[in-house]
TORKOL-4160 file (C-alpha; in steps of 0.2 Angstrom, whole numbers, padded with zeros to 4 digits, m for minus):
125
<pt num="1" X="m0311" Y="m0151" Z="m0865"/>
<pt num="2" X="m0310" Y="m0147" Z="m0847"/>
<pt num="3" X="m0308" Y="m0165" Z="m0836"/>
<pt num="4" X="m0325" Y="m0162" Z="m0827"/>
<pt num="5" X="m0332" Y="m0162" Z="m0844"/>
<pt num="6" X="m0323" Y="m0176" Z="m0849"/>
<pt num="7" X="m0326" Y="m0186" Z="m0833"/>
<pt num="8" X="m0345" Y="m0181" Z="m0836"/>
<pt num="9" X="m0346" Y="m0188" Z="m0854"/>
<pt num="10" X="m0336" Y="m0204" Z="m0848"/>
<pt num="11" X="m0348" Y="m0207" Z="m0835"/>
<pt num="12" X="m0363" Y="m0205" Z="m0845"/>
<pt num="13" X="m0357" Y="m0217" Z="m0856"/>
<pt num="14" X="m0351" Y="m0231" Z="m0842"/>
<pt num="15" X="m0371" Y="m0227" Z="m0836"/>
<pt num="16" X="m0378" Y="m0232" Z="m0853"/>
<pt num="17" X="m0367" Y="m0244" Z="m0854"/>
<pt num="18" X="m0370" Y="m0253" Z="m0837"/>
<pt num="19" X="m0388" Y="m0251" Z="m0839"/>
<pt num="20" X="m0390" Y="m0261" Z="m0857"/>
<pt num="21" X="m0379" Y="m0273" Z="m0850"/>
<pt num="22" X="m0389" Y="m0275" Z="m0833"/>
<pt num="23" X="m0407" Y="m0272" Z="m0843"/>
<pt num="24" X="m0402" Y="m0289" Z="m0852"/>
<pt num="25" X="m0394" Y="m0298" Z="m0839"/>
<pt num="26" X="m0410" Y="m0295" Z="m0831"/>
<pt num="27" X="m0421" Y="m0300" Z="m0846"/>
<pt num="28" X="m0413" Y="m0317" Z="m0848"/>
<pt num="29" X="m0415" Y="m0321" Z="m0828"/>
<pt num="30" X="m0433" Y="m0315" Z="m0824"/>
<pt num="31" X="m0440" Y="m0311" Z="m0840"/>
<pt num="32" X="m0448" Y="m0294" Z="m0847"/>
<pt num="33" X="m0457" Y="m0286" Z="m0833"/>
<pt num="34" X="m0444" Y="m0286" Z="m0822"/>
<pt num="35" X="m0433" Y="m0281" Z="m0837"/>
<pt num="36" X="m0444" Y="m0267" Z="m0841"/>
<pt num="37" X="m0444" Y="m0262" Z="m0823"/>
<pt num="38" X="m0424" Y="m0260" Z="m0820"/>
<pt num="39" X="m0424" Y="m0251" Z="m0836"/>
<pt num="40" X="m0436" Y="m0240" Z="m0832"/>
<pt num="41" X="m0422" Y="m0233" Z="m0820"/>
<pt num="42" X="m0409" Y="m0229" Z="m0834"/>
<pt num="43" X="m0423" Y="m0221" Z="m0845"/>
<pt num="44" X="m0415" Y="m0205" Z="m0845"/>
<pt num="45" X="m0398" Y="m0210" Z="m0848"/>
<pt num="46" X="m0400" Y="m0214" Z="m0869"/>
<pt num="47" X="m0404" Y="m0195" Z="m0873"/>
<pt num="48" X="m0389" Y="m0191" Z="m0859"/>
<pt num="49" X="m0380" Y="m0204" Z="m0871"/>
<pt num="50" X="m0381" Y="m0194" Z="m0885"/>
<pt num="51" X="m0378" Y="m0177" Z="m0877"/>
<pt num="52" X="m0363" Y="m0183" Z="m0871"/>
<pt num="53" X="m0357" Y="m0184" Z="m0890"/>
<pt num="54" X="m0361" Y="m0166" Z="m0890"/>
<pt num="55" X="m0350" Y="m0159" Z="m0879"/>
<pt num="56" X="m0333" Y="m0157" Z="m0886"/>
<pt num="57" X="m0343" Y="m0145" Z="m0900"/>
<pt num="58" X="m0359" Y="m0141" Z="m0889"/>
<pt num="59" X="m0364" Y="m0123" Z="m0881"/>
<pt num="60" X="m0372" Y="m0121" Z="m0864"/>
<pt num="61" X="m0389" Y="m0127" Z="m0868"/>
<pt num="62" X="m0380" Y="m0143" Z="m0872"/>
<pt num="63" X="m0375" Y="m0143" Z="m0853"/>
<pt num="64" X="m0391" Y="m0135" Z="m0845"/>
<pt num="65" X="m0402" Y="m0148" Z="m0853"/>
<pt num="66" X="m0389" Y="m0165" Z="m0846"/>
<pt num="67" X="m0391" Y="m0157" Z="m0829"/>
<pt num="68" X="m0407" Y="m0155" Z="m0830"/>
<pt num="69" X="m0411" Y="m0175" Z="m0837"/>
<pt num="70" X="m0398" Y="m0180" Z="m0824"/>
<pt num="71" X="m0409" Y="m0171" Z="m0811"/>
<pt num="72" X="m0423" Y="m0180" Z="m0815"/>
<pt num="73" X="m0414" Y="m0196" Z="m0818"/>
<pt num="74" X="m0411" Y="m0193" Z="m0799"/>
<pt num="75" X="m0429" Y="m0194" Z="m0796"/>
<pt num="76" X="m0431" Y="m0208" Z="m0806"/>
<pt num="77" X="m0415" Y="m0218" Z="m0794"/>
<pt num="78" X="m0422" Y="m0213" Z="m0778"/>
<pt num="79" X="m0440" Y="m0221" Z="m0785"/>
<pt num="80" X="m0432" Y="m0237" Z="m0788"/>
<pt num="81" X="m0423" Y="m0237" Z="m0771"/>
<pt num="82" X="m0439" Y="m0235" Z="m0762"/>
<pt num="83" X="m0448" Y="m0249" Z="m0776"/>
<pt num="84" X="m0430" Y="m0260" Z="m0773"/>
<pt num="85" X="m0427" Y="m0264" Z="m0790"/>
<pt num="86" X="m0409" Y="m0267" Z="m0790"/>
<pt num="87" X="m0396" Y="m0256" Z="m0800"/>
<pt num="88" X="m0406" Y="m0241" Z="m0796"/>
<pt num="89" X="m0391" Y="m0236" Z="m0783"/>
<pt num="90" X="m0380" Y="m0237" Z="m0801"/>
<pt num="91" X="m0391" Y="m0222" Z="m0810"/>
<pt num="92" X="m0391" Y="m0213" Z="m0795"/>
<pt num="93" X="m0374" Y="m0211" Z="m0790"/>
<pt num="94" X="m0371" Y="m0209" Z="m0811"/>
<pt num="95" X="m0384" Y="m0195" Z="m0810"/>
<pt num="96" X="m0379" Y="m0186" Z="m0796"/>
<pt num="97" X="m0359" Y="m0188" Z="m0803"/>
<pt num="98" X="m0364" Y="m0180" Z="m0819"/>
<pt num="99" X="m0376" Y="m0167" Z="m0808"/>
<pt num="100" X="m0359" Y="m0163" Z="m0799"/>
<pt num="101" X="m0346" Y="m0163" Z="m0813"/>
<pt num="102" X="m0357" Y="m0150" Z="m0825"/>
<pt num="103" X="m0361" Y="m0139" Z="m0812"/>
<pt num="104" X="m0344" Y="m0132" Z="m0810"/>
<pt num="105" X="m0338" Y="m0118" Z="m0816"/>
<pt num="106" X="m0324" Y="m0125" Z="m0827"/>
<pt num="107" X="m0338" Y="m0135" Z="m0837"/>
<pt num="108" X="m0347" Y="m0117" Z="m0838"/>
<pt num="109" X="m0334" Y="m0109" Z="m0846"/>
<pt num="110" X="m0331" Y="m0123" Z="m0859"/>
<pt num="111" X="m0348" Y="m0122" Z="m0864"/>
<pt num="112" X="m0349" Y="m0103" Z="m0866"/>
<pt num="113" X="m0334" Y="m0101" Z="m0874"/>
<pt num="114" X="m0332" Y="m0092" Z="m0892"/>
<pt num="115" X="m0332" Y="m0103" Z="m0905"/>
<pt num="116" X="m0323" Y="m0096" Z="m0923"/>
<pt num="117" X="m0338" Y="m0093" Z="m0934"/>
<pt num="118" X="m0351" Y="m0088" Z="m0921"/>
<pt num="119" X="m0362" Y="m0075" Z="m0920"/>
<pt num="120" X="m0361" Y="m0064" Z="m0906"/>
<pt num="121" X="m0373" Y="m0065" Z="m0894"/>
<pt num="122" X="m0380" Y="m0045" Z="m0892"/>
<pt num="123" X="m0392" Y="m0028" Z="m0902"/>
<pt num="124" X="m0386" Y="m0032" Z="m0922"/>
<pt num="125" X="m0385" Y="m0017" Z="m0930"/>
């Protein structure tokens, strides 16, 4: 695996982590609303999550669809910047990171690479 790939898959997985942790830090010191609200920021980081254990087998929709829920996860920091619920400068910069990382065309080319046991892609005769 390629080290943007990796680098991507470790921070998606810092993200989640950082975000649980923070979610219940914030649970215990100004109770669920607020709770609910910080999370709200790291929403789309649980289905990154579990991409993120798809990559090492994964094909390129794998990577299309993190982008695009890393995208949107952008959206979702900027709105807590402006709203200025704390940790939302953590999703961000993780969202933007991952945004980054998979974009490059080393992590392209891990994604569309044969695999043994595949079927070509093309007119079946």
């Amino acid at each position: 695996m390629p080290s943007p790939v990796r680098a991507a898959q470790v921070v998606i997985w810092v993200m989640a982590g950082i975000g649980l942790l923070l979610t219940i830090v914030v649970a215990a010191v100004s109770g669920a609303e607020a709770s609910g609200r910080f999370f709200s920021t790291f929403l789309l980081t649980i289905p990154l999550f579990v991409l993120a254990f798809r990559y090492p087998t994964a094909g390129n929709g794998v990577r299309v669809a993190s982008i695009v829920l890393a995208s949107v996860q952008i959206v979702f920091g900027l709105g807590s910047l402006a709203n200025r619920v704390p940790g939302g400068v953590i999703a961000l910069a993780g969202a933007i990171t991952v945004v980054v990382l998979l974009s490059q065309s080393g992590a392209s080319l891990w994604f569309r690479r044969p695999r043994p046991g595949a079927v070509p892609n093309g007119p079946h005769v």
